[in-house]
N, C-alpha and C positions, 0 to 999 in steps of 0.2 A: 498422597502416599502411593507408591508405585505397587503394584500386584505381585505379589511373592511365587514365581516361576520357575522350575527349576526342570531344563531335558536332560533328558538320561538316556543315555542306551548302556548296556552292559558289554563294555568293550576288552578285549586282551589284546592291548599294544606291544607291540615290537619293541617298541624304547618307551621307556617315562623316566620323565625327570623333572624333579621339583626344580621351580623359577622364579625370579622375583622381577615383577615389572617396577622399576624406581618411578619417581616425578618427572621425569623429561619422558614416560615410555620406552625407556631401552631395555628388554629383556634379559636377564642372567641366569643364566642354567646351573646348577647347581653341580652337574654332573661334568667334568670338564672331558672327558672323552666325547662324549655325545656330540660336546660343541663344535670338539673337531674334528667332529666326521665331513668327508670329502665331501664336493661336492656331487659325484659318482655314489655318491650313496646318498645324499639328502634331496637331488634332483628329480632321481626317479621316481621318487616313493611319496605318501603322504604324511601330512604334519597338520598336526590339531594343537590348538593352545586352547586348555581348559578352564577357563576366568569364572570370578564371580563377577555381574555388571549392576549395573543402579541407573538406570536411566534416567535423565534429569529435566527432561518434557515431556509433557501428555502424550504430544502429538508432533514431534521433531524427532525422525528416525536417528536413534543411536547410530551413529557411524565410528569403525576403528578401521584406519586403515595403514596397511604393512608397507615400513620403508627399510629397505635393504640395503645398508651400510658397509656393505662390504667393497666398493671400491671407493675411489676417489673422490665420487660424485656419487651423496646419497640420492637412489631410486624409489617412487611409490610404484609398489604393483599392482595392485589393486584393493577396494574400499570393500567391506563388508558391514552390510546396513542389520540391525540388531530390532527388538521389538519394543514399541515407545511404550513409557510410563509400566515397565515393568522392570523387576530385580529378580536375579537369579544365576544360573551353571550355564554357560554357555560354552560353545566351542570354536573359538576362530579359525578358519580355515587357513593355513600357512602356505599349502602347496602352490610349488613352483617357485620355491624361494632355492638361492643358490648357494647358502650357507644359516648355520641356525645362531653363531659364536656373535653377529652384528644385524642383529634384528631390532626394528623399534615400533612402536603403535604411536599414530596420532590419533585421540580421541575428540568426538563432534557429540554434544549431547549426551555425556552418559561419564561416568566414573567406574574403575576397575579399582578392587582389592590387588593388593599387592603380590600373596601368594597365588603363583598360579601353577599348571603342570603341563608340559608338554609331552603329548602323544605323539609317536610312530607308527606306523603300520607301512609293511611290505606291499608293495602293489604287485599283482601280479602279471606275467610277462604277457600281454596279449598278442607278441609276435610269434610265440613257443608254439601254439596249436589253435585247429579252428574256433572259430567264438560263432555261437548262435547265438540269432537275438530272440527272444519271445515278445511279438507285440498283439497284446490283447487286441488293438485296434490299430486301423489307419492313423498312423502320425505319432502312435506309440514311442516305435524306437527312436522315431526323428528328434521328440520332445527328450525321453531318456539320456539317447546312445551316440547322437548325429555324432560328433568329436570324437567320441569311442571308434566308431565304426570308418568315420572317413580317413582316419590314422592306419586302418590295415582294412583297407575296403578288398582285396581280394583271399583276404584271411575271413570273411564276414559272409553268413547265411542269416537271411532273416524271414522268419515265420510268421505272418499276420493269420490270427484266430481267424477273426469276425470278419466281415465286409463291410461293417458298421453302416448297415443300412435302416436299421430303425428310425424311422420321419414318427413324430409323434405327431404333426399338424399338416398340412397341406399348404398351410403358408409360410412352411418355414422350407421349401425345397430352397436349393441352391439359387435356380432361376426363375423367378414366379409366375404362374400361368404357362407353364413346360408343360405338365403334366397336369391332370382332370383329376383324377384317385389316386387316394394316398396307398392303393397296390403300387400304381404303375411309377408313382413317384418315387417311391423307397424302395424297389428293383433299379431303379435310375442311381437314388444315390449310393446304392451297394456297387454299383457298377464302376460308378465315378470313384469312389473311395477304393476300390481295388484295383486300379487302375493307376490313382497317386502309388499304391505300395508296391506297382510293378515298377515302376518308373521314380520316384524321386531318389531312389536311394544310388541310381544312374549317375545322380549329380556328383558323387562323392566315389566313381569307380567303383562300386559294387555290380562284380559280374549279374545281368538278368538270371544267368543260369540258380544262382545262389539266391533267388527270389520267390519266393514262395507264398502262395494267398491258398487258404484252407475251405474260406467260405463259409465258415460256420455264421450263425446269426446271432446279430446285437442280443446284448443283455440277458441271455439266456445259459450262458457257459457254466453259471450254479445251478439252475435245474440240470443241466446233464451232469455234472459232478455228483448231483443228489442219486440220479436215478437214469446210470451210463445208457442202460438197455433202452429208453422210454424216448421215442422221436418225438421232437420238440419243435413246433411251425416257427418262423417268422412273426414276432408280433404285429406286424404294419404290411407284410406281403406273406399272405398263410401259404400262397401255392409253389413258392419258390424251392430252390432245391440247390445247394453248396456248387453247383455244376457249373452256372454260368462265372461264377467269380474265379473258376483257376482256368481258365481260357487263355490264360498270359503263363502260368506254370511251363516250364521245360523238363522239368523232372516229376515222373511219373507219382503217384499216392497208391498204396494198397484198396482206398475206395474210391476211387476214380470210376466214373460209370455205373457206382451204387450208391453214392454220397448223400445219407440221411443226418438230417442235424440230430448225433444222438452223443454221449459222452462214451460211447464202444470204439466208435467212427474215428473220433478226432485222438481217445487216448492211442487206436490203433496206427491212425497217419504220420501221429506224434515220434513211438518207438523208431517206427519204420527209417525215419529221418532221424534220430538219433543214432540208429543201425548206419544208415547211409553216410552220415557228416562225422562222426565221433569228434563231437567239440570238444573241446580241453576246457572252455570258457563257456557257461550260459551266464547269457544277460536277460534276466527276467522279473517279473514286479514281484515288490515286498510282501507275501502274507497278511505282515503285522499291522504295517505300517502303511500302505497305500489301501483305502475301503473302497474304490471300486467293484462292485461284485465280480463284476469280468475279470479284472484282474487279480482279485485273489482267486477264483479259480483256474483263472490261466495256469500259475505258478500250480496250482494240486493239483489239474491232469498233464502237464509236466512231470512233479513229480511220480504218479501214479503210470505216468511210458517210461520214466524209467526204471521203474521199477520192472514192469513187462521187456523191457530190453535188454539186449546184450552190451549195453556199452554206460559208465556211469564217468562223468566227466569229472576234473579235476575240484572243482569250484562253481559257484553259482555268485554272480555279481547281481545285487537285488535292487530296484530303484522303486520310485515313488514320484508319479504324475499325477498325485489328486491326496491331498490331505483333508482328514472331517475335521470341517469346522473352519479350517484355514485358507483366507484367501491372500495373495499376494506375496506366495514365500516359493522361491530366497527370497527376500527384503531388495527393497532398490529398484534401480534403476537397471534398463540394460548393461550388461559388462560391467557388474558389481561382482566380489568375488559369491559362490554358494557354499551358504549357510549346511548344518547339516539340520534333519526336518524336526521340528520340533516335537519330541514326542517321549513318552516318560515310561518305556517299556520297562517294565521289573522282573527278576526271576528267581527262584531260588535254588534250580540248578548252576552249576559252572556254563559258560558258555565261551566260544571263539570266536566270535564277532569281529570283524573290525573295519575300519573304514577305509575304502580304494576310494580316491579322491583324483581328476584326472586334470591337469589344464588344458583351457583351449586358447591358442593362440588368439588375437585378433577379427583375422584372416580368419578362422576357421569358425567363429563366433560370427560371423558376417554370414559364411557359406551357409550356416547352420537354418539364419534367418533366412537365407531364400531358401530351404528347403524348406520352412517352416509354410512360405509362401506358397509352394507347390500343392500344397494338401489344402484342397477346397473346402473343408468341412473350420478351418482354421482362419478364414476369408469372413466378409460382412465387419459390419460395424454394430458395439455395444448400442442400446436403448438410450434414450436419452437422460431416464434416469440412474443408470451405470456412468454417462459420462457426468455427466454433476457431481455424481461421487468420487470420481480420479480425480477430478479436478479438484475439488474442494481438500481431499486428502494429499494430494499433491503439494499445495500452497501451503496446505499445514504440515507439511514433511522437513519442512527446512532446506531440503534441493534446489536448487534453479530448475526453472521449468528447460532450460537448453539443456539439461544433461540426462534428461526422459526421452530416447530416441525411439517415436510413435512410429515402428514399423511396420505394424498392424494394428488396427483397436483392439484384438482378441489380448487376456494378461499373459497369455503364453511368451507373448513375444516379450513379455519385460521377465518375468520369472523364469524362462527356461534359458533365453539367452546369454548367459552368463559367464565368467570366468572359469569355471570348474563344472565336471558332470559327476556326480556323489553318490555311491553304491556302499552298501552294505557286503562284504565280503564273506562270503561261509567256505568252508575246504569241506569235501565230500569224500564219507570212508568209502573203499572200496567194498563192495558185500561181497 
């Protein structure tokens, strides 16, 4: 009997419109304007189909994937892998389709209820005004935003917290037997890792100038949230100081030349650059939904510079690079379409949520993976009992093993390179 599942987020769509998927999969909209909205309005924006699923193997990834019928010769766009041996509220991802009136699902493993409801959401314009990225870590925004940002890489400033130099072991440096002490080793990989965030983001036409490493230290971004005033050492290199990692910076910080890991420092350096950039767009992790500590506190001394600032941006687009509990989500293989993350938020205020849902071409899903490449900390190969597990869950997935393209052993390379890059959308009042 499959596990009774049900994600949720509390969304306010643009358009809904009740649907019925028939026996062959061809979608009907109940709404007949909706249907025939152009494709000038249904290209840009995102599209969620809201189903109940039943998955109909343990261990054979539910697959539905979108064929677009609108011309002469039906098109599949891409497959969206669902979670086995469960039932429940799902959301199929639609974006990037080019009309909604000649839509159909083929389904792999798994049966849909017939009513379902189609979601809209406005995406907004990322050409209008600048977008900053916030990446708690080295390969942050790459994992996030890469497709986001390589689409207006001279509209794009990205801010790396950390140096993410925390080595927990001595045998785990990059290069082994480089380095004697785990000081001089984790100043090496802080070095190395702020060094991919001056540079990879190059590959995608992002001015260096519009490049920014802050230097704060791994894992510690909720102690200074806790207690802004109270300088906080390097776990793994206590003598270190934020100094050597902005050595690639071209744009000056208000603590430059005093730079203490403290949450005063970083909410100060924060404003300053919100003064300097005035984005229209922050891309920055979810609170709610991403349990990183780093990254939820990224996102509150964020909000707490701009609070201290003079400038409050349009919108804040919110992602998620690490789910509790969840490995291997989106579902699939590389270049599956993504899922949104499975998570069951409730409220019992109103809320305006809604989902910016982005495609990546091919081509830019390719690029995406050699950035992916670039960031050393994203290199090596799984243990060997990691790979017995892919593999065995693999064979049990129902895929062909030729359509798992192993472009690094790390899962990033199958989950993050995907079809779609999926935020959470908030509009910000002015105060």
């Amino acid at each position: 009997m499959p596990i009774q599942r049900d994600h949720h987020l509390p969304l306010a769509p643009d358009w809904e419109c009740k649907a019925i998927i028939d026996d062959n999969g061809i979608i009907q909209l109940a709404d007949l304007a909706i249907a025939a909205l152009s494709t000038g309005d249904v290209r840009p924006n995102t599209w969620m189909m809201e189903v109940r699923y039943r998955a109909t193997s343990r261990w054979k990834l539910p697959a539905a994937t979108i064929i677009d019928r609108s011309n002469s010769q039906p098109t599949e766009r891409f497959t969206q892998y669902l979670e086995p041996n469960e039932t429940g509220k799902r959301l199929i991802n639609l974006t990037g389709i080019e009309s909604l009136d000649q839509l159909q699902l083929t389904l792999k493993h798994l049966t849909l209820e017939r009513d379902a409801t189609l979601l809209g959401f406005r995406n907004p314009d990322l050409a209008s005004g600048p977008i900053l990225i916030i990446a708690p870590h080295p390969d942050d925004a790459e994992l996030a935003a890469f497709g986001a940002y390589s689409q207006h890489p001279k509209n794009t400033w990205i801010v790396t917290i950390t140096a993410g130099e925390r080595l927990k072991r001595l045998n785990k440096q990059y290069w082994p037997g480089l380095d004697d002490s785990l000081d001089e080793a984790s100043q090496r990989k802080g070095f190395i890792r702020a060094w991919n965030s001056a540079t990879t983001p190059l590959l995608a036409g992002v001015p260096a100038e519009q490049l920014i490493m802050l230097g704060y230290f791994n894992d510690t971004l909720a102690a200074l949230h806790d207690k802004p005033d109270t300088v906080v050492p390097s776990y793994s290199a206590p003598a270190i100081t934020p100094a050597p990692y902005r050595q690639w910076n071209k744009l000056s910080l208000p603590t430059d030349g005093q730079a203490q890991n403290t949450g005063e420092n970083l909410q100060r350096d924060l404003a300053s650059l919100l003064n300097k950039i005035k984005p229209k767009t922050i891309i920055t992790p979810h609170p709610d939904i991403d349990p990183h500590a780093d990254h939820t506190a990224s996102t509150r001394h964020l909000q707490a510079a701009i609070e201290q600032s003079e400038h409050t941006p349009d919108h804040l687009l919110l992602y998620a690079n690490h789910l509790k509990s969840t490995r291997g989500f989106p579902r699939g293989p590389a270049h599956a379409a993504a899922g949104v993350w499975p998570t069951q938020i409730t409220t019992q205020s109103p809320r305006n949520d809604r989902i910016a849902s982005f495609p990546l071409s091919i081509e830019v899903q390719k690029q995406k993976a050699l950035a992916l490449h670039s960031m050393h900390d994203l290199g090596g190969k799984p243990g060997l009992e990691r790979q017995l597990k892919r593999k065995l869950k693999r064979l049990l997935s129902g895929i062909p093993s030729a359509d798992w393209s192993d472009y690094s052993g790390h899962d990033f390379f199958q989950t993050h390179i995907k079809a779609h890059e999926n935020f959470v959308l908030q509009h910000l009042k002015k105060s």
